[in-house]
C-alpha positions as CSV (number, residue, x, y, z in Angstrom):
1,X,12.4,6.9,45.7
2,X,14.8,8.1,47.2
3,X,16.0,9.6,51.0
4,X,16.8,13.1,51.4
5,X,16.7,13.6,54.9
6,X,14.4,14.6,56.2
7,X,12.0,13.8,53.0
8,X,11.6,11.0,51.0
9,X,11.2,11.7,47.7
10,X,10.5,10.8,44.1
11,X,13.0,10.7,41.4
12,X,13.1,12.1,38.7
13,X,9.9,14.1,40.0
14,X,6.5,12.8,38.9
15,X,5.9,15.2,36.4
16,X,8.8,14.3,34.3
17,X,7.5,10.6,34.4
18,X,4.2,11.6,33.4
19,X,5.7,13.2,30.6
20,X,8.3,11.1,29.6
21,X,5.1,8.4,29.3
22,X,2.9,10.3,27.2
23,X,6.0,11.2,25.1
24,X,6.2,7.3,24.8
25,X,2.7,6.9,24.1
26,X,2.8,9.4,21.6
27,X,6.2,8.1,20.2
28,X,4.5,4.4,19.8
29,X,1.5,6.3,17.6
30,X,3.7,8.1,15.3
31,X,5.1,4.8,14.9
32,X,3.0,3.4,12.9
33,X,3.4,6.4,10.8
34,X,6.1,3.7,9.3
35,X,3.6,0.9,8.1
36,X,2.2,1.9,4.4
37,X,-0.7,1.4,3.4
38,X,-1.8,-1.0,1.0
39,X,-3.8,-0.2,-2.9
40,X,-7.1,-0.3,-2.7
41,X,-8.6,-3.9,-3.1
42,X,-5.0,-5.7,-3.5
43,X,-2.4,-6.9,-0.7
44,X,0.3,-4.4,-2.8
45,X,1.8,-1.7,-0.8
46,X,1.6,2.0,-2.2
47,X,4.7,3.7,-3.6
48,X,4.8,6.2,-0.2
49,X,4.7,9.7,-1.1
50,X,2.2,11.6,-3.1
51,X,3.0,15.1,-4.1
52,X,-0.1,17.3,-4.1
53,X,1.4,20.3,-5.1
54,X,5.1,21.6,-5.4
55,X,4.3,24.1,-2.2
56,X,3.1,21.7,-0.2
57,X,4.8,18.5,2.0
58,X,4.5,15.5,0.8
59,X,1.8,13.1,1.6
60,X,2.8,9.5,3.0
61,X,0.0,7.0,3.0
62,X,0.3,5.1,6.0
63,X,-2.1,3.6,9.1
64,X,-1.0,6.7,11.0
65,X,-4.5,9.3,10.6
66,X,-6.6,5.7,10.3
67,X,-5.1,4.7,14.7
68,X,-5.5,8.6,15.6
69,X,-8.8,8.9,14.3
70,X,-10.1,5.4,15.9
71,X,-12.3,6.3,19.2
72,X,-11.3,3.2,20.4
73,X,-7.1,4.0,20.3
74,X,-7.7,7.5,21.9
75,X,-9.7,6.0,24.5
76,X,-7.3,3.6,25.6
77,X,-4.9,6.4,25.3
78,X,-7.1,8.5,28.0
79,X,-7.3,5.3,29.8
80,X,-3.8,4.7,30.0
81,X,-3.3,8.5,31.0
82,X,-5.9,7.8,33.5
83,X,-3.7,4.7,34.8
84,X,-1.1,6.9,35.3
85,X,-2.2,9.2,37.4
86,X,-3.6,6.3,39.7
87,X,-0.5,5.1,39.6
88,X,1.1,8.4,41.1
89,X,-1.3,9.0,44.0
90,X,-0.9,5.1,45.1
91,X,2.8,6.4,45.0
92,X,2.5,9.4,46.9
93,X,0.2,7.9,49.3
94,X,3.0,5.1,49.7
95,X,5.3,7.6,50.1
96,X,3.2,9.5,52.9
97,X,3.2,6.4,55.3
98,X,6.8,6.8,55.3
99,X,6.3,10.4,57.1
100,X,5.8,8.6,60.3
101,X,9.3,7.8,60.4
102,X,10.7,11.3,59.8
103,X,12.1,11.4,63.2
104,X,14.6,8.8,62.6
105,X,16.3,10.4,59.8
106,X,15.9,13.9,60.9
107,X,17.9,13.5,63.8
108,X,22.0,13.3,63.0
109,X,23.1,10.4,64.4
């Protein structure tokens, strides 16, 4: 927050912060793109890469599509997004009772 007579304002702007969370949320999903996943029925982990075909990327099997795909990780990531935007209109309604004071700062003293 941050006074620039006669406003008080956010900084950086609340639209950056929304998106530099979500970039964060989405940074701690691909993540996990980093943890292989194991062999069927064994407690070895795979080699890493498969390749399908010679025109196509390569295939890494990891947790990665098994936390995307989970109803329960992309509600808590709508929840989260949810709790964030709470979090900005308690913020901009903080930042409203502050108005009543615009006077004193308005005026060059």
């Amino acid at each position: 927050v941050r006074l620039s007579a006669p406003e008080i304002v956010l900084l950086p702007a609340k639209s950056e912060l929304y998106q530099l969370l979500i970039r964060l949320v989405a940074g701690i999903l691909e993540s996990t793109k980093q943890f292989r996943r194991w062999y069927e029925g064994s407690c070895e982990v795979s080699a890493g890469e498969l390749f399908v075909d010679d025109d196509e990327e390569p295939t890494v099997f990891s947790f990665y599509d098994d936390i995307v795909d989970c109803e329960d990780v992309l509600g808590l990531v709508e929840t989260l997004r949810e709790r964030i935007l709470l979090l900005f209109d308690s913020v901009n309604q903080h930042l409203q009772r502050w108005k009543r004071y615009r006077a004193l700062w308005k005026v060059d003293q």
